[in-house]
C-alpha positions as CSV (number, residue, x, y, z in Angstrom):
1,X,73.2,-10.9,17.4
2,X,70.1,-13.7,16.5
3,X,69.4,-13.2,12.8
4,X,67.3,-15.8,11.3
5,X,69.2,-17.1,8.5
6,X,68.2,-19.4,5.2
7,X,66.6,-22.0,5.5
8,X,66.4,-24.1,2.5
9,X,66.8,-23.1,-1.3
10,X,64.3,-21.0,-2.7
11,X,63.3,-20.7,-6.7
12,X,63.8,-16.7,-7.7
13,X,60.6,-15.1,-8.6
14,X,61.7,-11.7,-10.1
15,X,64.8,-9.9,-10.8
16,X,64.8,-5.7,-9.1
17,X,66.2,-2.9,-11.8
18,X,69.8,-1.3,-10.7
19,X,70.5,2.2,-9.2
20,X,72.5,3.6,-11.9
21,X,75.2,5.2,-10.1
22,X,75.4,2.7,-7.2
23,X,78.5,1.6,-6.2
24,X,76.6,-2.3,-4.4
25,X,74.8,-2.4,-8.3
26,X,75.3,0.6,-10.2
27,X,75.7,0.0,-14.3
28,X,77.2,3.7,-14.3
29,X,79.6,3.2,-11.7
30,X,83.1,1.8,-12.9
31,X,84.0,1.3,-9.3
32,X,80.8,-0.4,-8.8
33,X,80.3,-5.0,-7.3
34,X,77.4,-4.4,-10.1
35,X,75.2,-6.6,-8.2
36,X,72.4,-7.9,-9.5
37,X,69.2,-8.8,-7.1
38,X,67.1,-11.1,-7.3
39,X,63.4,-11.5,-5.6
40,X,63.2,-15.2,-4.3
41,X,59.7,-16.8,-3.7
42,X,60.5,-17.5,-0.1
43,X,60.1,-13.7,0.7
44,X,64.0,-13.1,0.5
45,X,66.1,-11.1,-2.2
46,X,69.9,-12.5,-2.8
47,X,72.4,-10.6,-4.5
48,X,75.5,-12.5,-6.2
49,X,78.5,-10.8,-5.7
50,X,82.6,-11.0,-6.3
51,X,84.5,-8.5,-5.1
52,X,87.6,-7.4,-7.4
53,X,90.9,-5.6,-6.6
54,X,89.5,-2.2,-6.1
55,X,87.1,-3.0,-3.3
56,X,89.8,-4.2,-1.3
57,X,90.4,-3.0,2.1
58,X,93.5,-4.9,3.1
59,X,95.7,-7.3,0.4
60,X,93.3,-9.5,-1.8
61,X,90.4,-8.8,0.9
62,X,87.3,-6.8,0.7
63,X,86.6,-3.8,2.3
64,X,84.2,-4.3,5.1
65,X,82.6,-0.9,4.6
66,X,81.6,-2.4,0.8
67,X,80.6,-6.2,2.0
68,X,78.3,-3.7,5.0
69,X,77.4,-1.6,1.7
70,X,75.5,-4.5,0.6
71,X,74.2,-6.5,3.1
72,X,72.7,-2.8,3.7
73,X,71.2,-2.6,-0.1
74,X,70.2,-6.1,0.4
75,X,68.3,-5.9,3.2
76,X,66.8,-2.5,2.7
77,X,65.7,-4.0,-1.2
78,X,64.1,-7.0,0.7
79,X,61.2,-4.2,1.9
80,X,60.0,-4.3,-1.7
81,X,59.2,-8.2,-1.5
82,X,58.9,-8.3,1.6
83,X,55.4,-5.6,0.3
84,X,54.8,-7.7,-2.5
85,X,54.2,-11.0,-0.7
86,X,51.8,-9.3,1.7
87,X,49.8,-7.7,-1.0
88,X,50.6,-4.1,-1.2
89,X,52.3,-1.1,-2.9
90,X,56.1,-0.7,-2.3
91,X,56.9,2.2,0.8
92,X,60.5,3.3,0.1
93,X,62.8,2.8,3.2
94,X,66.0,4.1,4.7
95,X,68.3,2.4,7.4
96,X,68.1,3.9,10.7
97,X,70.5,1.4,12.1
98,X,72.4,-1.3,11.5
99,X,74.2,-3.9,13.4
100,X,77.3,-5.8,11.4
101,X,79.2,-9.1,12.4
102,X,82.1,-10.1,10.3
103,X,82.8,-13.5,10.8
104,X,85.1,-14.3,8.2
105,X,87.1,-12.5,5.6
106,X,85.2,-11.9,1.6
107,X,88.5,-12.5,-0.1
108,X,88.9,-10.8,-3.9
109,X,87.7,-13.3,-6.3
110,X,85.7,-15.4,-4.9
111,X,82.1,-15.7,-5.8
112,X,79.7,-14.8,-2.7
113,X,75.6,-14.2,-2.2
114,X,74.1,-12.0,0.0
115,X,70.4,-12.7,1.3
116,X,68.7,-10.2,3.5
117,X,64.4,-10.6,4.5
118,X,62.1,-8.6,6.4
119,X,61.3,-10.4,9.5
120,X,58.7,-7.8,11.7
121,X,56.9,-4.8,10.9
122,X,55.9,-1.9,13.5
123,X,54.0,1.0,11.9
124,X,57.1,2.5,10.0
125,X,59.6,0.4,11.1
126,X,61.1,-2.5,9.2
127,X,62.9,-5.1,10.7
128,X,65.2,-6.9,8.5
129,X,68.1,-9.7,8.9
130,X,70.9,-10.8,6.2
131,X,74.1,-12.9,5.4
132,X,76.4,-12.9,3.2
133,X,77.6,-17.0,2.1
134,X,80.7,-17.7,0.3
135,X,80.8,-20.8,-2.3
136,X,81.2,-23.3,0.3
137,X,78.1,-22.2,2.2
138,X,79.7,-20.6,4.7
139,X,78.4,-17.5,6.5
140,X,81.0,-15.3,6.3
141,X,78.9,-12.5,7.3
142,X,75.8,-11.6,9.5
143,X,73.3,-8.3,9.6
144,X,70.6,-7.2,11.5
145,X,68.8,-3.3,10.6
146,X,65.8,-1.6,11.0
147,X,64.6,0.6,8.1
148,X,62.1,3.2,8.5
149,X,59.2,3.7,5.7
150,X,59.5,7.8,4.1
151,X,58.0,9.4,1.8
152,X,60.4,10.7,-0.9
153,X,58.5,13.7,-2.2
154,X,59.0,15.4,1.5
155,X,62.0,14.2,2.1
156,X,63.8,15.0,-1.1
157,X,62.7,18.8,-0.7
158,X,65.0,18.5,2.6
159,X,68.0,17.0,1.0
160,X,67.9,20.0,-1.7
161,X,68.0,22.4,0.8
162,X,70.5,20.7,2.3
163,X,72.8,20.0,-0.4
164,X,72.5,24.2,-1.1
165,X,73.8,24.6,2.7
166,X,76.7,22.1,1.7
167,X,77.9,24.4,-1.0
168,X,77.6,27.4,0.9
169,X,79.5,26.0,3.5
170,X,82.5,24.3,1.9
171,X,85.1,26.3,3.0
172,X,88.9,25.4,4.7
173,X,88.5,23.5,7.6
174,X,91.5,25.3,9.2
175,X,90.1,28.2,9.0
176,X,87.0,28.1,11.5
């Protein structure tokens, strides 16, 4: 994996509102890392993080699922300044994939910072990179996804239907 990591410090330009419910940043979540990201001039958004006792995945270490959680958010949130530093309106974005390497463990208490950036553009597709850097400046862990632009008002008539098919089908899985 080639991700293009930081390069120098960067001043922060703007600070992006929380998804309520969230578990990377949400205020509404108790089980939530209640992130908090911040838009850096440089292009990049980092999120300061320390993971407690309920994110753990083994003894006193995170979960990797959570510390991929937010590279994920962070990278995907990095489309929004990634737009505003080229001049136009925000185009919400999902992951379509995403490749992970864990390089060292996020251990429970200790104070981390993820960074993610948009580094190409295609049409719809977004390519973005991230790390996540522990106190000493450490990467303890690298990202690479690609995030495809939608348009919410289509796609959230889908997921209703869906989610009606999901009740409908909730039924014993023993029995089928």
């Amino acid at each position: 994996m080639e991700t293009k990591g930081r390069q120098n410090k960067s001043r922060i330009v703007g600070k992006q509102r929380p998804t309520s419910t969230s578990i990377t940043c949400g205020k509404d979540n108790p089980s939530s890392l209640r992130c908090v990201f911040y838009e850096l001039e440089s292009g990049e958004l980092a999120a300061p993080f320390c993971a407690k006792h309920i994110h753990e995945g083994h003894r006193g270490v995170m979960h990797g699922g959570l510390s991929a959680a937010i590279i994920d958010e962070t990278m995907g949130r990095s489309n929004a300044v990634y737009h505003k530093k080229t001049g136009r309106d925000y185009i919400p974005v999902v992951t379509a994939q995403m490749t992970t390497k864990y390089i060292k463990p996020i251990y429970v208490g200790e104070p981390m910072v993820a960074y993610g950036r948009v580094i190409k553009e295609e049409g719809r597709k977004r390519f973005a990179t991230g790390e996540i850097i522990n106190e000493k400046g450490e990467v303890v862990l690298e990202a690479e996804a690609l995030f495809i632009t939608v348009d919410l008002e289509m796609d959230r008539a889908e997921v209703v239907g869906q989610h009606e098919i999901c009740q409908l089908s909730a039924v014993d899985p023993l029995e089928l």
